[in-house]
N, C-alpha and C positions, 0 to 999 in steps of 0.2 A: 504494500500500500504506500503509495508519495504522499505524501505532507505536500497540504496547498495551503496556503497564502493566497488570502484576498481580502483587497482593501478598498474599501469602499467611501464615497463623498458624504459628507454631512451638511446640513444644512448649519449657518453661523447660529441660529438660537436656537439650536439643539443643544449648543454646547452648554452644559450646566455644568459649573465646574467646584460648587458648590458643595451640592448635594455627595457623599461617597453611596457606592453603589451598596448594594445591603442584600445581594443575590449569595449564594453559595457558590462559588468557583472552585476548577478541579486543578487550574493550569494558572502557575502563578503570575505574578502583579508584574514579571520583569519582561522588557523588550530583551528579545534576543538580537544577536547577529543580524541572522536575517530577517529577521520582520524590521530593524531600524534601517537597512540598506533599502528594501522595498519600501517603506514609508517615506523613506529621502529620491528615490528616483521616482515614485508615483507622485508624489506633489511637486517636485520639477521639471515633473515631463505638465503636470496641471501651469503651473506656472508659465513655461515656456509658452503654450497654447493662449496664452491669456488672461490666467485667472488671475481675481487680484488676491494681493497678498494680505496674510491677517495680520502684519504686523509693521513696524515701521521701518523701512528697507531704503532708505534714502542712500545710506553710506554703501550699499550692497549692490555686487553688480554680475553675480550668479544665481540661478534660480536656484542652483543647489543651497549657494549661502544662506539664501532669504528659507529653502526649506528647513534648513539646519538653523535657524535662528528660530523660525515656527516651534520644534519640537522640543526645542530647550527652552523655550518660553512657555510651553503648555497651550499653544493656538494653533494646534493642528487640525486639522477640518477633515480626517477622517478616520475610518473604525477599521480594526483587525479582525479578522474572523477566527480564528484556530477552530478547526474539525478534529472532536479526540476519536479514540480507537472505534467507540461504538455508533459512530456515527452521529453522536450530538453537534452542537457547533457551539461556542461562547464567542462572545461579542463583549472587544475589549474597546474602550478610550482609551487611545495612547497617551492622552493628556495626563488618565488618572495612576500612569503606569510607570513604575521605575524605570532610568536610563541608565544601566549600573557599567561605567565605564568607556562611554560614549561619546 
C-alpha cells in the first residue's frame, strides 16, 4: 500500500486558529518531511498561478519564500489529509501542527 498525501485549499475564515481541535487522533500533531516539502511546493506552485498571499511579503521575492514565511507564521490556507492502515482519513491544520526542525 503507498502512503498518499493530499492537500487541499481552504477557505481564509475557515481558518480558526483559536479554537484547539478536541477530536481523538491516531497520527501525531508533527509535520513530517514530506508533508512540509509538499505543503511548501503546493502553495508555491498556488502562488506562482496567482494566489494572493496570507501574509506580508513585501521584502520576499520567491513564492517559495512567501510559502515558507506562511507556514512559520501559522497562515497557511490548506489541510493535510493522512489515510491510516484501515482506510480512515484524519484531516490535519498545519497551522495547528508542530514544525519540529524545519
Amino acid at each position: 500500500m503507498t502512503d498518499e498525501l493530499i492537500i487541499e485549499a481552504i477557505e481564509d475564515d475557515d481558518l480558526d486558529l483559536q479554537k484547539p481541535v478536541k477530536t481523538s487522533r491516531k497520527t501525531s500533531a508533527v509535520v513530517n518531511k514530506y508533508e512540509y516539502t509538499c505543503l511548501l511546493w503546493c502553495r508555491a506552485l498556488q502562488l506562482t498561478y496567482g494566489d494572493p498571499p496570507c501574509v506580508n511579503s513585501e521584502n520576499l521575492v520567491s513564492p517559495l519564500e512567501i510559502a515558507m514565511k506562511e507556514l512559520h507564521e501559522r497562515k497557511m490556507p490548506l489541510f493535510i489529509e493522512r489515510e491510516l492502515p484501515n482506510g480512515e482519513k484524519e484531516y490535519w491544520n498545519p497551522n495547528k501542527m508542530n514544525l519540529l526542525n524545519h
